[in-house]
Residue frames as qw, qx, qy, qz and C-alpha x, y, z in Angstrom:
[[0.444, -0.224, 0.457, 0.737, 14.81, -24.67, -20.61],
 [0.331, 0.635, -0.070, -0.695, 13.89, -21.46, -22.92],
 [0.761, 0.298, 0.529, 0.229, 12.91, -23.12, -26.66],
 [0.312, -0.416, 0.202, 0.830, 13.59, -21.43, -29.74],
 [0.364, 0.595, 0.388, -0.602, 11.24, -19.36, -31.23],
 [0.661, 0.477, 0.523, 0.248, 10.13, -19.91, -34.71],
 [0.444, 0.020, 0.135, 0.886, 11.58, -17.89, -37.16],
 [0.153, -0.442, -0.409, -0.784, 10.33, -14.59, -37.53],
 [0.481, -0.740, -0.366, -0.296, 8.34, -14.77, -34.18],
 [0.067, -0.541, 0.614, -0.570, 10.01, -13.19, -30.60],
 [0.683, -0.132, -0.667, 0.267, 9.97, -15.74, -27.85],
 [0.270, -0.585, 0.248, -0.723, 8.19, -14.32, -24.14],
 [0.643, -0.231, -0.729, -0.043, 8.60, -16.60, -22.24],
 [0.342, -0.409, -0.676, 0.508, 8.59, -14.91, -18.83],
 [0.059, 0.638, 0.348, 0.684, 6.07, -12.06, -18.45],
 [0.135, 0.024, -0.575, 0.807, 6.51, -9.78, -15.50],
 [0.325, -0.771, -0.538, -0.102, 2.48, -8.57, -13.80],
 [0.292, 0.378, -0.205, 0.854, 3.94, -5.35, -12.57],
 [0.509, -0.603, -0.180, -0.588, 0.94, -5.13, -10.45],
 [0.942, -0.290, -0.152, 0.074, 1.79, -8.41, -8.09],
 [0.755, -0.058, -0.294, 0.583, 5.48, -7.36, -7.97],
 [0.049, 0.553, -0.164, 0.815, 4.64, -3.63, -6.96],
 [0.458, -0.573, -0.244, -0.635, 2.05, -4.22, -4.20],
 [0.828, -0.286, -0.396, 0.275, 4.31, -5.16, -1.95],
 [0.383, 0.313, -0.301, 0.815, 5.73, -2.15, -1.70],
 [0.376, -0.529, 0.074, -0.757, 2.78, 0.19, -0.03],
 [0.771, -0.546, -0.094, -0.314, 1.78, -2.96, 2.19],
 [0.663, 0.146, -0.311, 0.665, 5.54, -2.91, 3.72],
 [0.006, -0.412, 0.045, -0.910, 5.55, 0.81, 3.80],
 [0.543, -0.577, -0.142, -0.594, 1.98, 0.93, 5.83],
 [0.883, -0.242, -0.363, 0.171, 3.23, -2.35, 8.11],
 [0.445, 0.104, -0.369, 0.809, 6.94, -0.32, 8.82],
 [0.056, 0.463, -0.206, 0.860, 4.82, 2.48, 9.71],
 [0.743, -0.554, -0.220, -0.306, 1.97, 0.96, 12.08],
 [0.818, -0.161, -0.302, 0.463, 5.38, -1.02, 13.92],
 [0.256, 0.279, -0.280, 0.882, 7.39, 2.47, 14.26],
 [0.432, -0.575, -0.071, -0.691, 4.27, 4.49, 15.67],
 [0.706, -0.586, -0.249, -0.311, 3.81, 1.69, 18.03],
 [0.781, -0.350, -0.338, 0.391, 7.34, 1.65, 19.08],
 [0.172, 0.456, -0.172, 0.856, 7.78, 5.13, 19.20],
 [0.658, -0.620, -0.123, -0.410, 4.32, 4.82, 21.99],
 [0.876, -0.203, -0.269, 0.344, 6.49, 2.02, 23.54],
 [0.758, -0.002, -0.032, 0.652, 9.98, 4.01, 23.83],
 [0.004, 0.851, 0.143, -0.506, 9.14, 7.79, 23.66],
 [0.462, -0.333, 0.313, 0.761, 12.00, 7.84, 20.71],
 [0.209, 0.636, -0.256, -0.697, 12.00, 10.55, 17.92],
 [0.047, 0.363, -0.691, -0.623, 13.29, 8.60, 15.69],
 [0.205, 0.518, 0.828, 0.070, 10.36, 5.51, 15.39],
 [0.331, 0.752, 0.498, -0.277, 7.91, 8.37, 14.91],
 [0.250, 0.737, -0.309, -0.547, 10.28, 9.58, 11.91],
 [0.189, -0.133, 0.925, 0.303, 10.40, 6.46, 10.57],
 [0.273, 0.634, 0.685, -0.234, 6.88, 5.73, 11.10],
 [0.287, 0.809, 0.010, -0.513, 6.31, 9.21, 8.84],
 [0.139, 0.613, -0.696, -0.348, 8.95, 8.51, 6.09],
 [0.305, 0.216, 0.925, 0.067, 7.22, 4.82, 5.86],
 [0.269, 0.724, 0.426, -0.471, 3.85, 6.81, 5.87],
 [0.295, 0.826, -0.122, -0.465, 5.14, 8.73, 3.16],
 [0.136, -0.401, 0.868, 0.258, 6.68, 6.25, 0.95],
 [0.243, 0.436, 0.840, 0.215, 3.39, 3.94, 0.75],
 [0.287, 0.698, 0.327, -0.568, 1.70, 7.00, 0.13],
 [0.180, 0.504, -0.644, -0.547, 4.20, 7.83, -3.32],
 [0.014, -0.111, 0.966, 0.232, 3.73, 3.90, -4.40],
 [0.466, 0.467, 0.655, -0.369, -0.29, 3.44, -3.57],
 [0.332, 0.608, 0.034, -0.721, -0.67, 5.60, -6.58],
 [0.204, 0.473, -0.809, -0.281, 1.39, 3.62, -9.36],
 [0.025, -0.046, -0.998, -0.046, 0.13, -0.02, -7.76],
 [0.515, 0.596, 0.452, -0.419, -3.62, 0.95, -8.21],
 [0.448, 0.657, -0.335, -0.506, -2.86, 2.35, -11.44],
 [0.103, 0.200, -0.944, -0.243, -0.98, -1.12, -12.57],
 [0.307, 0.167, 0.870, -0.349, -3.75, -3.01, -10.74],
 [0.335, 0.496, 0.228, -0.768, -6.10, -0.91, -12.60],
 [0.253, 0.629, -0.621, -0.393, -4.39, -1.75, -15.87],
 [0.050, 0.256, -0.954, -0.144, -4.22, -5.36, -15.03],
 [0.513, 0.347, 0.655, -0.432, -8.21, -5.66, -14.05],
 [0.434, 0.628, 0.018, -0.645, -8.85, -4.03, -17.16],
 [0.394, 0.496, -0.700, -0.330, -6.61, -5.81, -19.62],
 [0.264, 0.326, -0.905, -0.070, -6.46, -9.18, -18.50],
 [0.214, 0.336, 0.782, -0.479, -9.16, -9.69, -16.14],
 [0.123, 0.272, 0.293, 0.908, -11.11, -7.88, -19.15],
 [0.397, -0.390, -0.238, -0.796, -13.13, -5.53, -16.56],
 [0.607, -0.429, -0.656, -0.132, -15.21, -8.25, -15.16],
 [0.259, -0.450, 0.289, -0.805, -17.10, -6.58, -12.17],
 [0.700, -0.341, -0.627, 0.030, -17.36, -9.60, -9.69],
 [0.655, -0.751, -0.084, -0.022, -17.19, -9.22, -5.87],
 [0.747, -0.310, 0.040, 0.587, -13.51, -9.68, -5.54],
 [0.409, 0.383, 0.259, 0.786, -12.56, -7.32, -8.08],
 [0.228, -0.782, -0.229, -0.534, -15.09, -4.40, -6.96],
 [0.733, -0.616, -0.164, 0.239, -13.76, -5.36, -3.11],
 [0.695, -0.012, 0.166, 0.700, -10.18, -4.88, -4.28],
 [0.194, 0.465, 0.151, 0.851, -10.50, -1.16, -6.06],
 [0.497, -0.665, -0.483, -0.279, -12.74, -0.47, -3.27],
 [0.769, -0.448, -0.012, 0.455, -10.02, -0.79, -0.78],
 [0.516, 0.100, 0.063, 0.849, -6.90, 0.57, -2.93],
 [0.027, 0.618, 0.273, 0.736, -9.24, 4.13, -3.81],
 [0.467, -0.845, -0.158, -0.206, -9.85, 4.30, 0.07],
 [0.730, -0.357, 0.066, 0.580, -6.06, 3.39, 0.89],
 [0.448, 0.438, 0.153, 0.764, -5.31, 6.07, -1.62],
 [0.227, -0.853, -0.210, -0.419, -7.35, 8.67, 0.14],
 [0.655, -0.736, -0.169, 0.018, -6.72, 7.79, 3.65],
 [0.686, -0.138, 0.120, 0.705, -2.64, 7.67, 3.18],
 [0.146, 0.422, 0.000, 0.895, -2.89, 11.50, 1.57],
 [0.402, -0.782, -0.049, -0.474, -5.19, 12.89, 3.97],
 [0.899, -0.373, -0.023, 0.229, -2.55, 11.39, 6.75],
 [0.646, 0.243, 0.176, 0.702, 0.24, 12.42, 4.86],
 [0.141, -0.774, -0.416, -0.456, -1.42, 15.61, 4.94],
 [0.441, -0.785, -0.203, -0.384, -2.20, 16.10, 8.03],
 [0.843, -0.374, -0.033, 0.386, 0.69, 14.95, 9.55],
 [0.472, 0.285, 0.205, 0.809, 2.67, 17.39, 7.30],
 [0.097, -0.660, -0.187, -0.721, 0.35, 20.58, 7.59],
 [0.382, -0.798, 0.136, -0.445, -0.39, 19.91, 11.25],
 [0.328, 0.624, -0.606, 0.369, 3.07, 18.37, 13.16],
 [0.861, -0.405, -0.308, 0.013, 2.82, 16.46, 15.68],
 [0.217, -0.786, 0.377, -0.439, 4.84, 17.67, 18.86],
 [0.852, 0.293, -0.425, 0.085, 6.97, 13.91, 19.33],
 [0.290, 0.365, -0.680, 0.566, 9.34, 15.37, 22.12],
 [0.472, -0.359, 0.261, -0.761, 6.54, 15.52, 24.68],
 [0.271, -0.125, 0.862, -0.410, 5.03, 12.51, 26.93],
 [0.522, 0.504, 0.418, -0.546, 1.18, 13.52, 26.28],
 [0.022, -0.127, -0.663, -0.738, -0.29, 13.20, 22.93],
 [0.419, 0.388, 0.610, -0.549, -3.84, 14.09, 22.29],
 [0.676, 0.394, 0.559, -0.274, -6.24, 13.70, 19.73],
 [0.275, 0.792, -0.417, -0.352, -4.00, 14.46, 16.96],
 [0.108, -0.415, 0.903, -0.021, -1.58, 11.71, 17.69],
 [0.551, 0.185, 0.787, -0.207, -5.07, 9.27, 17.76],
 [0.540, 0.670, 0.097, -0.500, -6.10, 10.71, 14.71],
 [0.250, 0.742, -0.576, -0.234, -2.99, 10.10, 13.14],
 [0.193, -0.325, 0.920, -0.101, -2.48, 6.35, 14.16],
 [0.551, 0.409, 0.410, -0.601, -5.85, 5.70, 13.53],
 [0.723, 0.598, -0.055, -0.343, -5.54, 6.18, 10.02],
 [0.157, 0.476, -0.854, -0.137, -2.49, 4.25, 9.70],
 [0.204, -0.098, 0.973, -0.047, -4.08, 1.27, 10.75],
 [0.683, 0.490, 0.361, -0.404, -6.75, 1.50, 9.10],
 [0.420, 0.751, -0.471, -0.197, -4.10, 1.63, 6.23],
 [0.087, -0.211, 0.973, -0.022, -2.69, -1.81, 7.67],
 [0.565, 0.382, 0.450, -0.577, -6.26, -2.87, 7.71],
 [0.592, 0.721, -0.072, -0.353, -6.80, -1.94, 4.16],
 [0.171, 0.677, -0.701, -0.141, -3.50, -3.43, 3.32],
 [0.312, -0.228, 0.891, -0.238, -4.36, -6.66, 4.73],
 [0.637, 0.472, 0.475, -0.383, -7.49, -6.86, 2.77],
 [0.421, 0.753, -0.387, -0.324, -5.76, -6.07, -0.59],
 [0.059, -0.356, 0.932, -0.042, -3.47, -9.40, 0.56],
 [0.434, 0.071, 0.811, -0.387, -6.52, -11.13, 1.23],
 [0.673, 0.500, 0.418, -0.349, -8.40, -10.88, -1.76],
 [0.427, 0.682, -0.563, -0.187, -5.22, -10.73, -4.12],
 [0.293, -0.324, 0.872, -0.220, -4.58, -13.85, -2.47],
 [0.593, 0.340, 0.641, -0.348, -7.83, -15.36, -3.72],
 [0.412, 0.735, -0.327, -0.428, -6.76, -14.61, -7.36],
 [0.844, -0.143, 0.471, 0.212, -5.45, -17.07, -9.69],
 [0.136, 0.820, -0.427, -0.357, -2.84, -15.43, -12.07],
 [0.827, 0.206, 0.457, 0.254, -2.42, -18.68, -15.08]]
């Protein structure tokens, strides 16, 4: 039960971490899209491998924002402190940033052909970096996981 705050002072008692409640969004996003790709391999359909993209392109928009918070929240509250977890963690997001635009990218500039049976080295190229992007996502879980947020 919320007390009541002395006069003259404001009363916070619940303080959002914008960082913890964003970073769920890209490692969703990367997960939906590793699952479509592989049931679009499974099923031949169109549509998984437009999902799979439109995931793809979703954690790509959000990576940017939950580094930045993350960034924000090493800095401020963590002040800085360059330990192993921390250096692991930005390590990861600044390569999940890359890899999701150069994917994004490449998936955009060079199309993937989706109605067809065959795929070649495009299609590996392209999956590839998604999971490395589930990968990367999984590590971000793992060592945000190893935080303690008092």
């Amino acid at each position: 039960m919320p007390t009541k705050p002395a006069e003259g002072k404001t009363l916070i008692r619940y303080r959002i971490h914008w960082h913890v409640l964003m970073i769920h969004f890209p490692i969703s996003a990367f997960l939906g899209a590793f699952v479509f790709m592989s049931l679009h391999l499974i099923t031949k359909e169109v549509c998984f491998a437009r999902a799979a993209f439109v995931s793809l392109v979703a954690g790509t928009l959000v990576m940017v924002p939950t580094t930045a918070t993350g960034w924000f929240t090493w800095k401020n509250r963590y002040n800085g402190v360059k330990g192993k977890l921390f250096l692991n963690k930005i390590r990861i997001a600044f390569s999940m940033i890359v890899i999701s635009i150069i994917t994004t990218l490449y998936q955009l500039i060079s199309p993937i052909d989706y109605t067809t049976a065959d795929y070649d080295l495009g299609y590996f190229i392209y999956i590839s970096g998604v999971a490395l992007l589930l990968l990367g996502a999984a590590g971000e879980g793992y060592f945000g996981g190893r935080l303690h947020h008092r």
